[in-house]
MMTF fields as JSON, N, C-alpha, C and O atoms, coordinates in Angstrom:
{
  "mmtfVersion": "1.0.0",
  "mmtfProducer": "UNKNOWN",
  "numBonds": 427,
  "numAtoms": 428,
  "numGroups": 107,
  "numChains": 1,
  "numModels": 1,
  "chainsPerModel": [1],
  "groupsPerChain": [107],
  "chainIdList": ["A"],
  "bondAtomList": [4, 2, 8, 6, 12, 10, 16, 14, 20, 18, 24, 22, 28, 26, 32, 30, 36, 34, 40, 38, 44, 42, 48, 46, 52, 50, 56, 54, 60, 58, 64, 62, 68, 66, 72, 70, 76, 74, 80, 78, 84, 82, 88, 86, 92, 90, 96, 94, 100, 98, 104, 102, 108, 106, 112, 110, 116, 114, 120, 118, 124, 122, 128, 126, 132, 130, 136, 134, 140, 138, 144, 142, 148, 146, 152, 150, 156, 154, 160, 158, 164, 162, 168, 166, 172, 170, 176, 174, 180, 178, 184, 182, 188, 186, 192, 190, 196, 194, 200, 198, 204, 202, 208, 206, 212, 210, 216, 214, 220, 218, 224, 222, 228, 226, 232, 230, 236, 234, 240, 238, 244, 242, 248, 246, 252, 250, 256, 254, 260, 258, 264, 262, 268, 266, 272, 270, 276, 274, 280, 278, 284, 282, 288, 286, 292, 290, 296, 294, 300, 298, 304, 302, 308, 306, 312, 310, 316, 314, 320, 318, 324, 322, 328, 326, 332, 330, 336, 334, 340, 338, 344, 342, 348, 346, 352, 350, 356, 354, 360, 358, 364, 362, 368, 366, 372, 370, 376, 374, 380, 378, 384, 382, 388, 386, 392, 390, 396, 394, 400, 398, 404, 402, 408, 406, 412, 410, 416, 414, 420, 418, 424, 422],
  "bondOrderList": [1, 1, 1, 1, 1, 1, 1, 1, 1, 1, 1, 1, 1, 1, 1, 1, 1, 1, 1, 1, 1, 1, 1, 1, 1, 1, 1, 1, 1, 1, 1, 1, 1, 1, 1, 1, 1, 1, 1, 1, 1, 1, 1, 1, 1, 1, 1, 1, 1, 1, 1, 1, 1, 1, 1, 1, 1, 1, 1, 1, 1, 1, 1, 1, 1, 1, 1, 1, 1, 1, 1, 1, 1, 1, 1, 1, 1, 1, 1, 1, 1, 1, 1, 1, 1, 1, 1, 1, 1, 1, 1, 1, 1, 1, 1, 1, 1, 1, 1, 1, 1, 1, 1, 1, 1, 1],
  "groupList": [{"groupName": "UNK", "atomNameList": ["N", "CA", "C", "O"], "elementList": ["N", "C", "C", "O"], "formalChargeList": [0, 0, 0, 0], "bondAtomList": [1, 0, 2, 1, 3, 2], "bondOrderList": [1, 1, 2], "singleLetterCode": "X", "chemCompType": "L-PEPTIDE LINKING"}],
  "groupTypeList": [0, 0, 0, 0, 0, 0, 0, 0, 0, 0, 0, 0, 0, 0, 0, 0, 0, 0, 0, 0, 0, 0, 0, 0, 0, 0, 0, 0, 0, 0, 0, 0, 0, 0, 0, 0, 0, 0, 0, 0, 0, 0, 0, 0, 0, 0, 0, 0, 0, 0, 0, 0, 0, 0, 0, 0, 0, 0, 0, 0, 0, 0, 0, 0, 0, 0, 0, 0, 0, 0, 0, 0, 0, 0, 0, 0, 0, 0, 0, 0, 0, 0, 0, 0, 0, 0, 0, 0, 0, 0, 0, 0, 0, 0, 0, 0, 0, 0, 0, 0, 0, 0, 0, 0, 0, 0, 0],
  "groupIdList": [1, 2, 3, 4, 5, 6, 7, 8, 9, 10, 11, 12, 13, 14, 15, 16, 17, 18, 19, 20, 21, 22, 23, 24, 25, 26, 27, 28, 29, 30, 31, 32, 33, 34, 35, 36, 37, 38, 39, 40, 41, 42, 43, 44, 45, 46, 47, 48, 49, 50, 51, 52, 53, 54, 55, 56, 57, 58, 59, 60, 61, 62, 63, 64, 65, 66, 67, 68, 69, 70, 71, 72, 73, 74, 75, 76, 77, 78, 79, 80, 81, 82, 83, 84, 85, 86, 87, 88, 89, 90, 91, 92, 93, 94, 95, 96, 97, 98, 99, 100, 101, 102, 103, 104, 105, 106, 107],
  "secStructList": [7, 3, 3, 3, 7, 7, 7, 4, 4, 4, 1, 7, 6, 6, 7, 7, 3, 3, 3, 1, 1, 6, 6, 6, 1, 7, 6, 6, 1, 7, 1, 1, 6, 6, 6, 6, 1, 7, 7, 1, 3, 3, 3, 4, 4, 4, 5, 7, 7, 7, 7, 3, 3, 3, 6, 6, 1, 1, 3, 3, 3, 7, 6, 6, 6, 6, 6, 1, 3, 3, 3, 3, 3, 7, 5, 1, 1, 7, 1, 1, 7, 3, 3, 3, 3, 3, 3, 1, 7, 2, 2, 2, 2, 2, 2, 2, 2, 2, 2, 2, 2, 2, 2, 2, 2, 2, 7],
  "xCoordList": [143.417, 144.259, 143.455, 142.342, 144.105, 143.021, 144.233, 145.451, 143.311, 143.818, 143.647, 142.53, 144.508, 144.496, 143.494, 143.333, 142.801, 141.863, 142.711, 143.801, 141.977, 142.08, 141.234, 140.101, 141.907, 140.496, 140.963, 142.089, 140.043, 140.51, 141.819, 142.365, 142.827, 144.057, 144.777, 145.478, 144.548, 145.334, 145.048, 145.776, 143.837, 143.01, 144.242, 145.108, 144.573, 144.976, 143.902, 142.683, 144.825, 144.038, 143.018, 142.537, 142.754, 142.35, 141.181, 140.211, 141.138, 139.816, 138.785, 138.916, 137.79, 136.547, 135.616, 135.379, 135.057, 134.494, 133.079, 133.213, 131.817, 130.148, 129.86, 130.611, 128.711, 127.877, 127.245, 126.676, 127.346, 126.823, 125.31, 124.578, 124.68, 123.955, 122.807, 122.019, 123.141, 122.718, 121.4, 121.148, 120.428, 118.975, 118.714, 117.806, 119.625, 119.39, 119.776, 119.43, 120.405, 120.732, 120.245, 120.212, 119.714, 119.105, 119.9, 120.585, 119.913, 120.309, 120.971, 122.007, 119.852, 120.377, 121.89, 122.923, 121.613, 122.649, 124.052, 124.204, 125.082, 125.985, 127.299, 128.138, 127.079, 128.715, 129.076, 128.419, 130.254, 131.075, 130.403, 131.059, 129.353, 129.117, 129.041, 129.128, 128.962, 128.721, 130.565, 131.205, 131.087, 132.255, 133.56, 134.53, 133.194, 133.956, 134.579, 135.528, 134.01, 134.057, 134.572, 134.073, 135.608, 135.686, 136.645, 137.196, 136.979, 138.039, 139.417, 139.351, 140.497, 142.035, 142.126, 142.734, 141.554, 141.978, 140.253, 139.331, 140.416, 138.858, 139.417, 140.647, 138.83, 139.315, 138.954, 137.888, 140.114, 139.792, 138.742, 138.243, 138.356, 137.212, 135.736, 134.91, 135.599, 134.588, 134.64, 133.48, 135.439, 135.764, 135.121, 135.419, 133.91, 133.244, 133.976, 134.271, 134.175, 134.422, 135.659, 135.824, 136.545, 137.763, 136.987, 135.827, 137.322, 136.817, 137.464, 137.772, 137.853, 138.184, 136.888, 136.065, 136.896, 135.889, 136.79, 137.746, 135.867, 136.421, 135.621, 134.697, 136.366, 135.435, 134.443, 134.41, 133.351, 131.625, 130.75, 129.614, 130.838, 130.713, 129.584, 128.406, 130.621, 129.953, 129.757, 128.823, 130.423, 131.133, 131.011, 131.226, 130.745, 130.913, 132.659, 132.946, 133.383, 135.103, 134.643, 133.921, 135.596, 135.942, 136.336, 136.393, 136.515, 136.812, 137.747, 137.609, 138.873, 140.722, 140.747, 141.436, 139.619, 139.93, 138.934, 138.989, 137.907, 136.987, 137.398, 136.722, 138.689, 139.119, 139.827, 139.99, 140.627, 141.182, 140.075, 138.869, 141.04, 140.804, 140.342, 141.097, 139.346, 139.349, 139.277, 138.507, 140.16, 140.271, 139.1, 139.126, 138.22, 137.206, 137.499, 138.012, 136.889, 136.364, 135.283, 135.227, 134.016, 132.921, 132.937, 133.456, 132.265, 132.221, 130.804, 129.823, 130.803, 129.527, 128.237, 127.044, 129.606, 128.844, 127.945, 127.132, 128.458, 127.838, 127.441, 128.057, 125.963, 125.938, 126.678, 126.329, 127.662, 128.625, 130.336, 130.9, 130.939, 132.368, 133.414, 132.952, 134.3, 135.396, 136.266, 136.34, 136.84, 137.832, 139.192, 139.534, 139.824, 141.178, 142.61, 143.693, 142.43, 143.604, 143.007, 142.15, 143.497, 142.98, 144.728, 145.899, 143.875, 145.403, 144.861, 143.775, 145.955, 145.733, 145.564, 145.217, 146.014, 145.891, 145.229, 145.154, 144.724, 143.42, 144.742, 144.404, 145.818, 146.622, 147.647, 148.203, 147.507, 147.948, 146.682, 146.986, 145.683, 144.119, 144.266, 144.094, 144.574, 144.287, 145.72, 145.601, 146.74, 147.618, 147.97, 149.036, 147.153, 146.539, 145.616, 145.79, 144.599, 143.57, 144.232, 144.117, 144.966, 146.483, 146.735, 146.398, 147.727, 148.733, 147.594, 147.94, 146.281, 145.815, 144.883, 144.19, 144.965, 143.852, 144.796, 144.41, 146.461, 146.991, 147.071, 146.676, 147.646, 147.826, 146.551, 146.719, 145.274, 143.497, 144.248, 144.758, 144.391, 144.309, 145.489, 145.655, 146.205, 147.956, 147.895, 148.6, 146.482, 146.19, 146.069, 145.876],
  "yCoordList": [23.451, 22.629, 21.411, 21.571, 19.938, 19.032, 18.449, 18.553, 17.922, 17.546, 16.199, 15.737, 15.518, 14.132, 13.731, 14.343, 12.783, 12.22, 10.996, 10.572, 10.521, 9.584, 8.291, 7.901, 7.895, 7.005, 5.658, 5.464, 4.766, 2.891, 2.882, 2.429, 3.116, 2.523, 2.575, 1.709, 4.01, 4.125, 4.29, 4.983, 3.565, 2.723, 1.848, 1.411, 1.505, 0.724, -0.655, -0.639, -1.765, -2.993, -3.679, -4.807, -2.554, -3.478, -2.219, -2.475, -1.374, -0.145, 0.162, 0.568, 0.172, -0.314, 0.836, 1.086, 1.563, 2.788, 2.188, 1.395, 2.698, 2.353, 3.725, 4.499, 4.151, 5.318, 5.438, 4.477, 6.512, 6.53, 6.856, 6.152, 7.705, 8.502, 8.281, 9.071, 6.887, 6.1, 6.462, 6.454, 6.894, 6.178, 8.521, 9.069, 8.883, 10.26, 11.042, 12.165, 10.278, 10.887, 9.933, 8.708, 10.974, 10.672, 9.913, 10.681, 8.462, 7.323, 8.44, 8.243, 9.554, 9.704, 11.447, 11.694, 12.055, 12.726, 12.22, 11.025, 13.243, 12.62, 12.94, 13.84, 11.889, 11.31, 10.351, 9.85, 9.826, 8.63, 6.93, 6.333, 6.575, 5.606, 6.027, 5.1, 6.72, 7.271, 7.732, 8.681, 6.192, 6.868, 5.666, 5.229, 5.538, 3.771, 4.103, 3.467, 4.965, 4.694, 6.716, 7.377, 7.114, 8.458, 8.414, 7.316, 9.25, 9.619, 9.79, 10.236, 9.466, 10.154, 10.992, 11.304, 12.125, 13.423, 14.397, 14.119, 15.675, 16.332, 17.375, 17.321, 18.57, 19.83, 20.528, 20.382, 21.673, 22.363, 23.471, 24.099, 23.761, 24.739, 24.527, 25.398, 22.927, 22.467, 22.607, 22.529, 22.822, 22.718, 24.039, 25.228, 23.215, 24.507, 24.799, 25.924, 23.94, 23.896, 22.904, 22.215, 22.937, 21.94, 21.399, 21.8, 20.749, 20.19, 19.039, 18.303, 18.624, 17.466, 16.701, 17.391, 15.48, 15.095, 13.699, 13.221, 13.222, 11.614, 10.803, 11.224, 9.563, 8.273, 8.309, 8.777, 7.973, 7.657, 8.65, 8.214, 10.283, 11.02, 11.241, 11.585, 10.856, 11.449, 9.725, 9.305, 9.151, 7.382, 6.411, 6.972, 5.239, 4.31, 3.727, 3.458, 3.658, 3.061, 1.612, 1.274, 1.16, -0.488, 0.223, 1.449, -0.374, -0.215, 0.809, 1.939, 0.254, 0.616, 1.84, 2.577, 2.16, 3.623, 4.881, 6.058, 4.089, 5.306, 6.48, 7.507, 6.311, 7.524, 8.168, 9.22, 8.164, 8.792, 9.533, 9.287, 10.891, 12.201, 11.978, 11.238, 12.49, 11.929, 13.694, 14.373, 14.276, 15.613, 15.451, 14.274, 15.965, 16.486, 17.775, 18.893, 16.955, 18.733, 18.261, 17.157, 19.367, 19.87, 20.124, 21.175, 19.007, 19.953, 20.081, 19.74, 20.714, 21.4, 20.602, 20.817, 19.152, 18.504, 16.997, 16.149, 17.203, 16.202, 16.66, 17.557, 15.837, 16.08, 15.202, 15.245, 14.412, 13.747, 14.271, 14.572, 14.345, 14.978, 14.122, 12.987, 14.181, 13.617, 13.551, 14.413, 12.647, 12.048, 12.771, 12.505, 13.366, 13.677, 13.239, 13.105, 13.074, 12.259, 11.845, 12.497, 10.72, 10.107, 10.799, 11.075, 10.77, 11.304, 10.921, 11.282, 9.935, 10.13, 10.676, 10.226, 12.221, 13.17, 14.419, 14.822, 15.127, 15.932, 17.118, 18.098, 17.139, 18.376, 18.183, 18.95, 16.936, 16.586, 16.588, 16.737, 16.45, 16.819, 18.577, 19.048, 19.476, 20.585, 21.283, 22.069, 20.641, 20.962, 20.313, 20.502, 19.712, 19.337, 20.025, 20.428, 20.386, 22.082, 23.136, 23.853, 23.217, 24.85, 24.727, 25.383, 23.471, 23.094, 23.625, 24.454, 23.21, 23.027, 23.942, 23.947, 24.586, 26.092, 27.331, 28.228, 27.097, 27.99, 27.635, 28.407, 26.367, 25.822, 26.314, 27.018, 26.116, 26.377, 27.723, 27.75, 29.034, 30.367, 30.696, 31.872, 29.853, 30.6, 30.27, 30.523, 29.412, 28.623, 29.773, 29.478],
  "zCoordList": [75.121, 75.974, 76.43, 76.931, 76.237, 77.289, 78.523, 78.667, 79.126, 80.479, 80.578, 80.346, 80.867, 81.528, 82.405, 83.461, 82.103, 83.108, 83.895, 83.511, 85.079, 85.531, 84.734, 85.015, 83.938, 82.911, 83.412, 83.869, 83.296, 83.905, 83.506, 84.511, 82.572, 82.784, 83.721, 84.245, 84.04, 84.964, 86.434, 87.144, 86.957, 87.719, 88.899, 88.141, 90.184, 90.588, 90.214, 90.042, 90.169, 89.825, 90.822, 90.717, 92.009, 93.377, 93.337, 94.05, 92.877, 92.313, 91.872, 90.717, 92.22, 91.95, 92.146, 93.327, 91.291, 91.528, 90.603, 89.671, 91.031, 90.836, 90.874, 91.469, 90.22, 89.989, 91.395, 91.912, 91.938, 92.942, 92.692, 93.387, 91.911, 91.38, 89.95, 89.43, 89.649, 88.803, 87.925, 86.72, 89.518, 89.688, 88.952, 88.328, 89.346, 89.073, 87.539, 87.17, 86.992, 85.529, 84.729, 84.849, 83.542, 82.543, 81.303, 80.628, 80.885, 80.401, 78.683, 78.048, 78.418, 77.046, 77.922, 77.299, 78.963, 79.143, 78.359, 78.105, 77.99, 77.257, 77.904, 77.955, 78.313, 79.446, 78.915, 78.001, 79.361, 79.376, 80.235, 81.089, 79.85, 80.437, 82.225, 83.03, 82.467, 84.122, 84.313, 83.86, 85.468, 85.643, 85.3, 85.92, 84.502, 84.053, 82.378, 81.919, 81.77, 80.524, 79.994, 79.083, 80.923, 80.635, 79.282, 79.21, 78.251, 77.499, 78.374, 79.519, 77.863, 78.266, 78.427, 79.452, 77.476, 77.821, 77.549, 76.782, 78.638, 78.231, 77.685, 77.696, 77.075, 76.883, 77.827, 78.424, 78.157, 79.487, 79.153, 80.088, 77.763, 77.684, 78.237, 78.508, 78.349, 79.168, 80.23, 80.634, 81.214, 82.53, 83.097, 82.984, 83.889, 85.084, 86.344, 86.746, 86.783, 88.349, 88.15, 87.143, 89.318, 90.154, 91.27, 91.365, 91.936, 93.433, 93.681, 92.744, 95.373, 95.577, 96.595, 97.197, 96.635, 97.448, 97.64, 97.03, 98.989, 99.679, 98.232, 97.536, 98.144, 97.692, 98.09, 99.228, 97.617, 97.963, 98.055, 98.244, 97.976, 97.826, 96.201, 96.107, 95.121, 93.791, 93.485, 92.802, 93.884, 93.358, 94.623, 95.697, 94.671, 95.571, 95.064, 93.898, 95.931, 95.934, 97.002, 97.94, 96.104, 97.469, 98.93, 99.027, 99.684, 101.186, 101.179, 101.647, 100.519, 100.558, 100.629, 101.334, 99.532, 98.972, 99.287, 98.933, 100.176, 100.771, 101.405, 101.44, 101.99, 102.453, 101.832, 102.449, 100.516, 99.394, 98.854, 98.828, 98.254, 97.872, 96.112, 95.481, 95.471, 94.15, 93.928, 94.607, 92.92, 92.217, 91.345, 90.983, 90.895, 89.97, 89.022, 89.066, 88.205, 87.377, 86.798, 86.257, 86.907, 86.683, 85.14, 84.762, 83.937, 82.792, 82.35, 83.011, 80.929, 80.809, 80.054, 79.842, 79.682, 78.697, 79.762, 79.394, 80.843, 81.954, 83.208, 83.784, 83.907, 85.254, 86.235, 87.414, 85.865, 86.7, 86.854, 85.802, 87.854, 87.391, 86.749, 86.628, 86.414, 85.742, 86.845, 87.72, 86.797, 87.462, 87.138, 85.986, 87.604, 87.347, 88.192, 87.623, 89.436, 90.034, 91.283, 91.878, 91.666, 93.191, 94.138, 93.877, 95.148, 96.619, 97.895, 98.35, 98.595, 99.812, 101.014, 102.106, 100.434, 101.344, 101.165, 100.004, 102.083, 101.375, 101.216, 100.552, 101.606, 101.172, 99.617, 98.83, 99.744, 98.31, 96.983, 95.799, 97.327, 96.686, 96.534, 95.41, 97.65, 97.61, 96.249, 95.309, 96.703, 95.992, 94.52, 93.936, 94.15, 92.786, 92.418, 91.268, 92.923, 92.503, 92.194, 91.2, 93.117, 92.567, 91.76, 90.775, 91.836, 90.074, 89.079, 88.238, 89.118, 87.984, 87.53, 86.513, 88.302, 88.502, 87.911, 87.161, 88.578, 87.898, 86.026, 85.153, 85.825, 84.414, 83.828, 82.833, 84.206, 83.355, 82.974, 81.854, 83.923, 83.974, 82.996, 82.673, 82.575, 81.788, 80.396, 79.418, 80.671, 78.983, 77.88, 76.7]
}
């Protein structure tokens, strides 16, 4: 099964996300360019962990969006998380972990 990322397209145009973590991963690790350059879709067999966290946390966000919820998932092939949906609300973040925790488990 793969899963939709949050990849730049579908980015608001006023969105601006920087490696927070830059100075700490190793240039040949094999990620997506940090957090700018992810694939559309990951496979969920990679997937360690779910998690939600604020902007600036894993990522530096512009102002707007420091207090928005960014969904993660943890995979096996990077030490950075993947982006999976931004939310303004940490109960709309939590209830995007469900959705998607049940969907991982029915795969």
């Amino acid at each position: 099964m793969f899963i939709k990322t949050f990849s730049k397209p579908d980015y608001p145009s006023d969105l601006d996300l920087t490696d927070n973590t830059l100075d700490e991963i190793a240039y040949e690790d094999n990620h997506w360019d940090y957090m700018n350059r992810f694939p559309d879709y990951i496979n969920s067999d990679t997937i360690t962990s779910l998690v939600y966290e604020t902007g600036d946390w894993y990522f530096y966000t512009n102002d707007k969006y420091v207090d928005h919820y960014f969904v993660l998932a943890f995979v096996n092939w990077s030490k950075m998380p993947v982006i999976l949906s931004m939310c303004e609300t940490e109960a709309e973040a939590q209830e995007q972990v469900r959705l998607l925790t049940i969907e991982l488990n029915n795969k």
